[in-house]
C-alpha positions as CSV (number, residue, x, y, z in Angstrom):
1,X,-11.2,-0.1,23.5
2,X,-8.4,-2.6,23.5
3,X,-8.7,-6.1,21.1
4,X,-7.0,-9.6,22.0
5,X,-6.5,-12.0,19.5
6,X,-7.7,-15.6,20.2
7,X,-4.4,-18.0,20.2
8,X,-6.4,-20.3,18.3
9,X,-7.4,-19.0,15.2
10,X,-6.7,-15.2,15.2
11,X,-10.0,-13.8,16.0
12,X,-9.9,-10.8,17.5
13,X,-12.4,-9.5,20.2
14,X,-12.7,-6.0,22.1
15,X,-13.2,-5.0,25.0
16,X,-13.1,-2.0,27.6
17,X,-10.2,-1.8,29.4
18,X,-11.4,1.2,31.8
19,X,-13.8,-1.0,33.2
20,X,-11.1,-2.8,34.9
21,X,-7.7,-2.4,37.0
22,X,-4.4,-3.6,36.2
23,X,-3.5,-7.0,37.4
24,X,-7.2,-8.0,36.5
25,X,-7.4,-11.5,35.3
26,X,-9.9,-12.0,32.6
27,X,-11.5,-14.7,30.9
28,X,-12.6,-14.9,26.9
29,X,-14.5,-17.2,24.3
30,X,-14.4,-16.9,21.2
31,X,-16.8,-16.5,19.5
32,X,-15.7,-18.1,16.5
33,X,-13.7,-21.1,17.6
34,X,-15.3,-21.4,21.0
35,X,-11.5,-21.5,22.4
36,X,-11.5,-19.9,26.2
37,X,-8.3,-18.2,27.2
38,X,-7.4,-15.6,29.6
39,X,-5.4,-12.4,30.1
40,X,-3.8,-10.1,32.9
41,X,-4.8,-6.5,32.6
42,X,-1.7,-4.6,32.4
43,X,1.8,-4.0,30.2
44,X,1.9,-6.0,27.2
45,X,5.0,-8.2,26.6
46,X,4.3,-9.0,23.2
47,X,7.4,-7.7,21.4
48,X,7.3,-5.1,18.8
49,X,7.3,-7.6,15.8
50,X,3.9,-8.6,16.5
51,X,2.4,-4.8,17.2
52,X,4.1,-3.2,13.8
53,X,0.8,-1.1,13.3
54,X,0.7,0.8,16.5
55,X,4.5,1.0,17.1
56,X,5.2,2.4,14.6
57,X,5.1,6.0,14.6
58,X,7.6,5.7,17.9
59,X,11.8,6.1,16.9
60,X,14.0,4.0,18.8
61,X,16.8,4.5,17.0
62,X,16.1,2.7,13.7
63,X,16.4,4.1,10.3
64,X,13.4,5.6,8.6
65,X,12.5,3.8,5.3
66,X,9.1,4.9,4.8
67,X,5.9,2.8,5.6
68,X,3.1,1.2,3.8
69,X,-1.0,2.3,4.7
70,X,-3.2,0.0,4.3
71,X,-6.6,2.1,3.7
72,X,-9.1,-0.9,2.8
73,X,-9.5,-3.8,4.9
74,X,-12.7,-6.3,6.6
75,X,-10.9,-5.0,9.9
76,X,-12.1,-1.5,8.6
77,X,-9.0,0.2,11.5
78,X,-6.2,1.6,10.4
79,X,-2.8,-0.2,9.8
80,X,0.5,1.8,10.0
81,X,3.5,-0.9,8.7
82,X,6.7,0.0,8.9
83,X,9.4,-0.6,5.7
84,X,12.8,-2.3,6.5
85,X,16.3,-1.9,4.3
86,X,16.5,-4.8,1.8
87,X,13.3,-7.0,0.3
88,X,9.7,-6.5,2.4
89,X,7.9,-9.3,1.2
90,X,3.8,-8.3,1.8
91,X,0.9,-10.5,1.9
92,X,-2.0,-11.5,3.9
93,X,-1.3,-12.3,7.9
94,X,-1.7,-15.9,8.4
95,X,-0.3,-18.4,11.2
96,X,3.1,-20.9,9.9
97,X,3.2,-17.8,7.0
98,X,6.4,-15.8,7.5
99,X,6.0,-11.9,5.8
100,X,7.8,-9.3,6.3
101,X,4.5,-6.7,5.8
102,X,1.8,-9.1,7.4
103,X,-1.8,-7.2,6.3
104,X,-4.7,-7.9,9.5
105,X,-7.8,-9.0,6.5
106,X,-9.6,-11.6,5.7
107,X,-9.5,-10.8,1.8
108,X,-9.4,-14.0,0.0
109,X,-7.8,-11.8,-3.2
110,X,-5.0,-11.3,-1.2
111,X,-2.2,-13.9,-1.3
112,X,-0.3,-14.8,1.9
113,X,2.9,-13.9,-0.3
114,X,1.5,-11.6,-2.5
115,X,4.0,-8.9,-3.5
116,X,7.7,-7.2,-2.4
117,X,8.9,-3.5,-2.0
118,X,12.7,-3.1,-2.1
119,X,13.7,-0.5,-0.1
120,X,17.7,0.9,-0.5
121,X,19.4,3.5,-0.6
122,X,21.1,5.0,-3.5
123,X,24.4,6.7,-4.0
124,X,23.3,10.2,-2.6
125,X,21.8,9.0,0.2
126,X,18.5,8.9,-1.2
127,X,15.9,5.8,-0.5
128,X,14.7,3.8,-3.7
129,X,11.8,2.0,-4.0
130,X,10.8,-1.4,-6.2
131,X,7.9,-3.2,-6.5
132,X,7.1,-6.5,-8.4
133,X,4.5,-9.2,-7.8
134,X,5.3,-12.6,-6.5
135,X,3.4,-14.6,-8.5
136,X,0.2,-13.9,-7.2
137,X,-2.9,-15.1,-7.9
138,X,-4.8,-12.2,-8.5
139,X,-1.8,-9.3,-9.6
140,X,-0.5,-6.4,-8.1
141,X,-1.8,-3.3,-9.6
142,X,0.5,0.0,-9.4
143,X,-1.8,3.3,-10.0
144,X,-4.3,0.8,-11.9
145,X,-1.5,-0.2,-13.8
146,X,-1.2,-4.7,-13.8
147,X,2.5,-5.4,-13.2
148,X,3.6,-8.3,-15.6
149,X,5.2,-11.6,-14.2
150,X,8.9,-10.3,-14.4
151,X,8.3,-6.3,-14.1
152,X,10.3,-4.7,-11.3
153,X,9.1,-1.2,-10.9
154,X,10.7,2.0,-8.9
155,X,7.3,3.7,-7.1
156,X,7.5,7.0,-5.1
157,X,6.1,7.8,-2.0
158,X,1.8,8.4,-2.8
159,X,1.9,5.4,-5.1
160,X,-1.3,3.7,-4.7
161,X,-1.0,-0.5,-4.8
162,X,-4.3,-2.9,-4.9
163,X,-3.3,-6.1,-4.0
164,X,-6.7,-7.7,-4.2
165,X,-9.0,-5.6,-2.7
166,X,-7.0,-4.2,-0.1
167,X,-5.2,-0.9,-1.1
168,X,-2.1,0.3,0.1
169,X,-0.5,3.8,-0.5
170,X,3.3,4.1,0.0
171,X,4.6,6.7,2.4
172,X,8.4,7.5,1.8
173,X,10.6,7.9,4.7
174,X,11.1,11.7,3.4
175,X,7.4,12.5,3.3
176,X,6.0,13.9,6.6
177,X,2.3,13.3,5.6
């Protein structure tokens, strides 16, 4: 099953691709917005900033800094996204909202800008982590644990976050699991 993404207001909807060949035009509506649109069966050309969660587990090159799995969401699949060197700012996907980590839910406890993970690497070679909240409405929890306004906290890879009530357990880039 393969899902497109209405242009409009970010529904998605699935659909069998088997069913048809490449170079296939197809039409859509929405069923939320009523927007119709269409698509080409074939390659995608969206670029890899916009697929995070099923690019992910492919290395081109780039450094390994660990990833974030986000384990409870309305979408109810899986999301795999990737950690970058420097701040990761992570928060609820939303159009005109730029995040670094953009979460696929509909979880109106989780803020657009809800929290940041900085990723570096110490002295030995070794990759740190920090969380704190950004201001959030409704906290950032580490291991059940609220994080204060101004608390900047080093986490290791297994640490469960709740942002809301969408959790999300860090994987370190030295952790194979």
């Amino acid at each position: 099953m393969k899902r497109v993404r209405c242009p409009k207001c970010d529904n998605y909807i699935q659909f069998d691709e088997t069913k048809y060949e490449e170079g296939q035009s197809l039409v859509f509506v929405c069923d939320q917005c009523k927007k119709q649109f269409g698509i080409r069966i074939g390659k995608s050309k969206l670029n890899a900033a916009n697929r995070r969660e099923e690019v992910v587990d492919e290395t081109d090159g780039l450094q390994d800094y660990g990833n974030i799995v986000v384990v409870e969401n309305v979408f109810a699949f899986k999301q795999v996204l990737p950690l970058k060197e420097g701040d990761n700012v992570i928060g609820r996907r939303s159009k005109g909202t730029e995040v670094d980590i953009p979460i696929e839910s509909n979880d109106p406890s989780l803020d657009r800008r809800h929290c940041i993970i900085h990723v570096k690497r110490n002295k030995q070679g070794e990759v740190v982590y920090t969380l704190r909240d950004n201001d959030s409405v409704t906290g950032t929890f580490l291991m059940n644990e609220l994080l204060g306004p101004k608390d900047r906290v080093r986490i290791e890879g297994g640490a469960i976050i709740t942002l809301g009530a969408t959790t999300l357990i860090l994987r370190s880039a030295e952790s194979d699991s």
